[in-house]
Z-matrix of the N, CA and C atoms (Angstrom, degrees):
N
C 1 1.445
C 2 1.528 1 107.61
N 3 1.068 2 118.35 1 129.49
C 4 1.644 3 122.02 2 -175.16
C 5 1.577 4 110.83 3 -120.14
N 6 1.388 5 108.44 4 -41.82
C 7 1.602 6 106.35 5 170.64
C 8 1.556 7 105.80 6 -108.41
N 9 1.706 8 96.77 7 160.73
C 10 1.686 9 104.38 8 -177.39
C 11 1.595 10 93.31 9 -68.01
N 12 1.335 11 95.81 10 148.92
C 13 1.764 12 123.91 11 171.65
C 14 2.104 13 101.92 12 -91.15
N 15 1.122 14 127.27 13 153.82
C 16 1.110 15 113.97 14 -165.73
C 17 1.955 16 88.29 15 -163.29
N 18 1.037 17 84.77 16 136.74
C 19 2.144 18 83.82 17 154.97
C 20 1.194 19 131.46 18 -36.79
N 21 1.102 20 102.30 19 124.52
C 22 1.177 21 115.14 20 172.52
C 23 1.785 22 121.31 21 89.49
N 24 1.328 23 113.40 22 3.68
C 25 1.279 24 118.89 23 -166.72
C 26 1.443 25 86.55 24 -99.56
N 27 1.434 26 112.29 25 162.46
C 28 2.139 27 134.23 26 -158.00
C 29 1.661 28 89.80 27 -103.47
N 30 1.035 29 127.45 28 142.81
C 31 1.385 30 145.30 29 165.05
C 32 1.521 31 91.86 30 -129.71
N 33 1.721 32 111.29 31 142.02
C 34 1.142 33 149.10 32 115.27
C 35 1.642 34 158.22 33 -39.26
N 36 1.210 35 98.26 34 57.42
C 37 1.548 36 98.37 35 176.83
C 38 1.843 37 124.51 36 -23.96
N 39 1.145 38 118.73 37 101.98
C 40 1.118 39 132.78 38 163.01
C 41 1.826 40 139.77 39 -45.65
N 42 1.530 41 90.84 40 -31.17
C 43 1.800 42 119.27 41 -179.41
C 44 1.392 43 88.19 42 -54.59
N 45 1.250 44 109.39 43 160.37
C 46 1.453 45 112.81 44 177.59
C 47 1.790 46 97.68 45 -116.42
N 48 1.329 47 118.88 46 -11.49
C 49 1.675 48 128.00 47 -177.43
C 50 2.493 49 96.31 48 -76.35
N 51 1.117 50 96.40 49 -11.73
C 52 1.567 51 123.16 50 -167.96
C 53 1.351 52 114.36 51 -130.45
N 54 1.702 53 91.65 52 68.42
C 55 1.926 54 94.43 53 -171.05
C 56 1.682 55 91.31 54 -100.86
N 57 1.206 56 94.57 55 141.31
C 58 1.984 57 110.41 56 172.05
C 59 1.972 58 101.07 57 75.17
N 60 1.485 59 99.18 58 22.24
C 61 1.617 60 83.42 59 166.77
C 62 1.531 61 131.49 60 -108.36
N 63 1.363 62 111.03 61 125.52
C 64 1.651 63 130.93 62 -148.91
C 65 1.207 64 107.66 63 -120.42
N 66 1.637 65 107.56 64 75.73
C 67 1.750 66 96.41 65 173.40
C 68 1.384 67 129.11 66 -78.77
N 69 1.304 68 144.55 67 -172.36
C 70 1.472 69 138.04 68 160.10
C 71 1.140 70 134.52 69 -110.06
N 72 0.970 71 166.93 70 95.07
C 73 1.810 72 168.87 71 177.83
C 74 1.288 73 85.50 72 -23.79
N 75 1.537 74 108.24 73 113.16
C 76 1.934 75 115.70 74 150.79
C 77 1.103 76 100.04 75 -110.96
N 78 1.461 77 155.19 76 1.77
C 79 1.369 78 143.37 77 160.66
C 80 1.873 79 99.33 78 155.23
N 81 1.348 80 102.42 79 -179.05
C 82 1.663 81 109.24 80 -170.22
C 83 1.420 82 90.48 81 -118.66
N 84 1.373 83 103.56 82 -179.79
C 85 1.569 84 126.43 83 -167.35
C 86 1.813 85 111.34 84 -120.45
N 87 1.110 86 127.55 85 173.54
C 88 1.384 87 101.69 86 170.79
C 89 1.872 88 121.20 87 -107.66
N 90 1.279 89 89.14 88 32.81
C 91 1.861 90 100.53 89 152.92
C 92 1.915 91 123.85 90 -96.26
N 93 1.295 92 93.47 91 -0.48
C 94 1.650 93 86.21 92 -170.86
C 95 1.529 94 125.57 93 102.13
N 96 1.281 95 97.74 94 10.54
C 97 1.804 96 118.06 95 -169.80
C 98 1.446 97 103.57 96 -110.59
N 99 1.596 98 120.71 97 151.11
C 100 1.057 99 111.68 98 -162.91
C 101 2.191 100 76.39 99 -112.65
N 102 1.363 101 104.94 100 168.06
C 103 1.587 102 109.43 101 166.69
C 104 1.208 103 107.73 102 -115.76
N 105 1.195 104 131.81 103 138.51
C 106 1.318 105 142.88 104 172.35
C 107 1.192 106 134.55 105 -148.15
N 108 1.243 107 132.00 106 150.69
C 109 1.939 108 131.65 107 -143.20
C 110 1.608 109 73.42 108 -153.03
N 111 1.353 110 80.64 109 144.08
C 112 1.979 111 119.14 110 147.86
C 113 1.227 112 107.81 111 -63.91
N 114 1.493 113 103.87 112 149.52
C 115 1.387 114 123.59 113 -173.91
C 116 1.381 115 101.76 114 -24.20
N 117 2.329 116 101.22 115 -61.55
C 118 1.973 117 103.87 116 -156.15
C 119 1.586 118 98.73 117 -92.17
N 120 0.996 119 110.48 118 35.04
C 121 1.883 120 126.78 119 155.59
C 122 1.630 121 87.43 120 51.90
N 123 1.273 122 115.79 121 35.63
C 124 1.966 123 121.50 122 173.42
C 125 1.920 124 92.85 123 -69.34
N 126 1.173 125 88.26 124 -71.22
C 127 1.568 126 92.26 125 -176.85
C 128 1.850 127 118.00 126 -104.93
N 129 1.803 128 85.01 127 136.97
C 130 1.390 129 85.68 128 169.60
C 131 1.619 130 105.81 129 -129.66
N 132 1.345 131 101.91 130 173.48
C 133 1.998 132 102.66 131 -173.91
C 134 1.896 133 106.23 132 -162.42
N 135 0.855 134 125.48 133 156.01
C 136 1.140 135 124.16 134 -165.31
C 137 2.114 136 90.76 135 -115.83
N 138 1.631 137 89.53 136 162.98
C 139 1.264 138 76.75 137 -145.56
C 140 2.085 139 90.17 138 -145.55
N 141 1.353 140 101.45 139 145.67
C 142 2.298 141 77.77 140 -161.67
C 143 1.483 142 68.07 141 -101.55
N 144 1.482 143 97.31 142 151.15
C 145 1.885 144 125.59 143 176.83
C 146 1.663 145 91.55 144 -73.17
N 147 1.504 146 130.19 145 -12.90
C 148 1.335 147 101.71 146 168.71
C 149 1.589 148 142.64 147 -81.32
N 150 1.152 149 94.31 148 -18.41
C 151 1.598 150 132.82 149 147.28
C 152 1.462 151 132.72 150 -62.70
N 153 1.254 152 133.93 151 5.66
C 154 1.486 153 165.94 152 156.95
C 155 1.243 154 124.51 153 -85.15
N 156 0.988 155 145.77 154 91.87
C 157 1.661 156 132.44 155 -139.95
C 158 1.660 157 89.15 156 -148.42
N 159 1.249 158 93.81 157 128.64
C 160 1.660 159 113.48 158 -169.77
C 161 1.464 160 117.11 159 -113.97
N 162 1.246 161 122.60 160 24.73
C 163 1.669 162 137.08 161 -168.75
C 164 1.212 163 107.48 162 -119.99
N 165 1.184 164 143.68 163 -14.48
C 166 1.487 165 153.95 164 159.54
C 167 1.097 166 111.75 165 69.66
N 168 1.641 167 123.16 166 36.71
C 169 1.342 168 132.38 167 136.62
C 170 1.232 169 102.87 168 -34.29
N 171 2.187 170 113.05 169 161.94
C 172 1.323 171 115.89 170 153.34
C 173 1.113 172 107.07 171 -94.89
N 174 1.446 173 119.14 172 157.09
C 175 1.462 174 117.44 173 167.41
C 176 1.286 175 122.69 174 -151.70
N 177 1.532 176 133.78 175 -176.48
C 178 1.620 177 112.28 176 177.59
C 179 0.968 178 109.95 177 -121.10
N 180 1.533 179 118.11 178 23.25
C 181 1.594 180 119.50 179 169.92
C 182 1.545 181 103.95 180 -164.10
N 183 1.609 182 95.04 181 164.81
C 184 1.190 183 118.25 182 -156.10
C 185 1.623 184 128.30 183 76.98
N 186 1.479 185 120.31 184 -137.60
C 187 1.451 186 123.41 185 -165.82
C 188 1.427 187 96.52 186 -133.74
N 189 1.483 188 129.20 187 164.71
C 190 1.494 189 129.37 188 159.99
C 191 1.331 190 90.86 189 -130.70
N 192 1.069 191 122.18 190 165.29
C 193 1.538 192 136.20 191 169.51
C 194 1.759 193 100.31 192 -100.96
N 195 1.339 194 101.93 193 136.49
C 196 1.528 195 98.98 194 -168.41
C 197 1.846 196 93.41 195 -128.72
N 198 1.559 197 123.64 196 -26.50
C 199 1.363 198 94.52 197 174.43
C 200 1.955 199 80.84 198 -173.28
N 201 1.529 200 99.65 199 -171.95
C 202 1.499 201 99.12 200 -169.92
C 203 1.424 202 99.07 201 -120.00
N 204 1.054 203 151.74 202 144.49
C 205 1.339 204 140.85 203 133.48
C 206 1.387 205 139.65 204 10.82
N 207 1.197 206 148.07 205 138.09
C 208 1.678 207 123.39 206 173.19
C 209 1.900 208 89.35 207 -134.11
């Protein structure tokens, strides 16, 4: 992780078994995990900010941050 992660910004699922999955930052927890829901807030999952990677490498795991909310 190189830049702060913040609310409301889009992460990218990395899994390749989890193609096109785009959760959202609704806020963190107090372990260091960010929480995040799908768009229709069906699913939510907690998520460690070390696993969030903001440099836009490809990779086959973890999250990328792909854009923020408006």
């Amino acid at each position: 992780m190189s830049e702060e992660i913040k609310r409301g910004d889009l992460v990218r699922d990395n899994d390749p078994r989890m193609p096109n999955r785009v959760l959202g930052v609704i806020g963190f927890d107090h372990k260091g995990r960010a929480i995040a829901a799908t768009r229709d807030g069906r699913i939510k999952t907690r998520i460690s900010l070390e696993r969030i990677f903001t440099d836009g490498k490809a990779r086959k795991y973890g999250f990328n941050r792909v854009e923020a909310l408006r």
